[in-house]
C-alpha positions in Angstrom: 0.0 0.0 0.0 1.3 3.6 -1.0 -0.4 6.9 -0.2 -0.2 9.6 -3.1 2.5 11.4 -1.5 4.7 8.0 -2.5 2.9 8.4 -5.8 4.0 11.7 -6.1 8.0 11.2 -4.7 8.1 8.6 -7.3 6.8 9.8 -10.4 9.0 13.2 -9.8 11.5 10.6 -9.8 10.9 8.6 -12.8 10.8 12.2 -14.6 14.0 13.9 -13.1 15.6 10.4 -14.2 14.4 11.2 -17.9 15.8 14.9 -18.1 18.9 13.1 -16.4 19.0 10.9 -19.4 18.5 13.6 -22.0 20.5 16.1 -20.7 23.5 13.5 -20.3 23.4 12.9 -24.0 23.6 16.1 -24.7 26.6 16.7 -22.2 28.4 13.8 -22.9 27.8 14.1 -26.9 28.3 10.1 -26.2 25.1 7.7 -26.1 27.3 4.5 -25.2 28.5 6.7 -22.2 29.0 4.6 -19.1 26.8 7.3 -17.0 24.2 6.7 -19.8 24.3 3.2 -18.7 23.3 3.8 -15.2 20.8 6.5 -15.7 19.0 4.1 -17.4 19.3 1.4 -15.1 18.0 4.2 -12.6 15.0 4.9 -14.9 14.0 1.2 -15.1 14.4 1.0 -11.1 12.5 4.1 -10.5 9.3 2.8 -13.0 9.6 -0.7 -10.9 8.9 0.8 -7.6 6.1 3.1 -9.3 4.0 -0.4 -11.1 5.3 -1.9 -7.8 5.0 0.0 -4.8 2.0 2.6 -5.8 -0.3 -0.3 -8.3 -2.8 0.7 -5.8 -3.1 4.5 -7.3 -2.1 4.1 -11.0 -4.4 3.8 -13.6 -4.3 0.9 -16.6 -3.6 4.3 -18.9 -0.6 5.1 -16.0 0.7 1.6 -15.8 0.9 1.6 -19.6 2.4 5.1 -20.2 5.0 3.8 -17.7 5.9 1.0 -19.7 6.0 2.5 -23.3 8.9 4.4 -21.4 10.4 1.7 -19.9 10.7 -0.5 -23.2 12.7 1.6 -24.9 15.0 2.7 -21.8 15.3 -1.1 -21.3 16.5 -2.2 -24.9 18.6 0.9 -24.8 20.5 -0.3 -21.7 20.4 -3.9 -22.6 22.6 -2.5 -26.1 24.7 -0.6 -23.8 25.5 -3.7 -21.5 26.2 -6.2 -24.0 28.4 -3.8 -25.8 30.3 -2.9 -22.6 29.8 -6.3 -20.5 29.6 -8.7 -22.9 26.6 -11.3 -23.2 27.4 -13.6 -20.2 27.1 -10.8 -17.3 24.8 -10.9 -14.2 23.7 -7.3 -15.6 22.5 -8.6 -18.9 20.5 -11.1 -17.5 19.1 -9.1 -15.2 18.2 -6.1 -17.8 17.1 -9.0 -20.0 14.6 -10.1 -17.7 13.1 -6.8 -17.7 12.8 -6.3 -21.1 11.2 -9.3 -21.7 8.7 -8.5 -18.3 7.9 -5.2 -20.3 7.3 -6.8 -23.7 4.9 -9.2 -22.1 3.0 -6.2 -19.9 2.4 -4.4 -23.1 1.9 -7.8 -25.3 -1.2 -8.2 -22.7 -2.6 -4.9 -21.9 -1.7 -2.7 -25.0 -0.4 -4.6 -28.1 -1.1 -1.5 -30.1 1.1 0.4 -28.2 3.9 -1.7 -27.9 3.9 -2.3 -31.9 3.8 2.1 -31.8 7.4 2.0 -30.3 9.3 1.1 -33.1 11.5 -1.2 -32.0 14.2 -2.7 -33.7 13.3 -6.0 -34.4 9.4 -5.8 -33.0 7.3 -4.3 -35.6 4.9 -7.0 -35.6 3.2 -8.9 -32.3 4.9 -12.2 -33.9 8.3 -10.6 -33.7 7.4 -9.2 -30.5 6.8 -12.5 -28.9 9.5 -14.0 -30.3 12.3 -11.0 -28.9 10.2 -11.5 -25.5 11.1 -15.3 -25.2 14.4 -14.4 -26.9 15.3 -12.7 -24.1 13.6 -14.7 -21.7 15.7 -17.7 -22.5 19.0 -15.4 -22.4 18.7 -14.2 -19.1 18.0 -18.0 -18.6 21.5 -19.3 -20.3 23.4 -16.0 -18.4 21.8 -17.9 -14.9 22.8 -21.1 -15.5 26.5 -20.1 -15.4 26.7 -18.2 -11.5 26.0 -19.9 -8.9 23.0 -19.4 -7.1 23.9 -20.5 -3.1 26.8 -18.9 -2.7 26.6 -19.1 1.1 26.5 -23.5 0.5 29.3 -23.3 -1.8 31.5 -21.5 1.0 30.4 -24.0 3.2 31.5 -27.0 0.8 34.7 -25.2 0.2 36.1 -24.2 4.0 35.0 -28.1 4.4 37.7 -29.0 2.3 
């Protein structure tokens, strides 16, 4: 439960984190920027805790106006990552995961709008499936390589 004061605190958020983006480009004249990398990260946090945290107070139109700005800020990081990180790292994964959690919000609630995006790959609701379980299935592969208990495998090794 969230009151609208949370609301408020988090959509000022979600916005500031926008004009943080924009006016990094524009600084940094550099869109594979590091800093680029986590501003985004920060957007896609910041639109998490809003469909999370305040569900209670956003509309289907809010939920869905958060996600046609998520989408993009996800595939943009998830570029930015592989270029940087390479296509085996936790962050990947992780970024994948969301992007395929996004396609799959708007893929239920507003195929029309996710298809109005434009995204590379994703201009049909075949191709948009198919990039959702793309990416589903990476973050799966990038999981299967880390451990997941690290605190049993430091008790099997200090056994030895």
């Amino acid at each position: 439960n969230t009151d609208d004061g949370s609301f408020d605190r988090a959509a000022a958020l979600e916005l500031t984190v926008c004009e943080l983006i924009s006016a990094s480009q524009s600084a940094l004249g550099n869109d594979h920027h590091i800093l680029i990398s986590r501003c985004r990260r920060l957007h896609l946090d910041s639109i998490e805790v809003l469909l999370s945290q305040c569900a209670s107070v956003l509309t289907e139109k809010q939920s869905i106006e958060l996600m046609t700005r998520f989408l993009p800020s996800a595939h943009h990081l998830l570029e930015l990552q592989r270029r940087r990180l390479g296509r085996d790292h936790p962050d990947v994964a992780r970024t994948c995961n969301d992007f395929s959690m996004g396609i799959q919000a708007l893929l239920a609630h507003s195929p029309k709008r996710l298809i109005s995006l434009k995204m590379d790959g994703m201009t049909t609701l075949d191709l948009c499936s198919r990039m959702e379980h793309s990416c589903r299935m990476e973050k799966r592969r990038i999981e299967e390589m880390y451990p997941t208990d690290v605190d049993e495998i430091l008790r099997s090794v200090s056994k030895k």
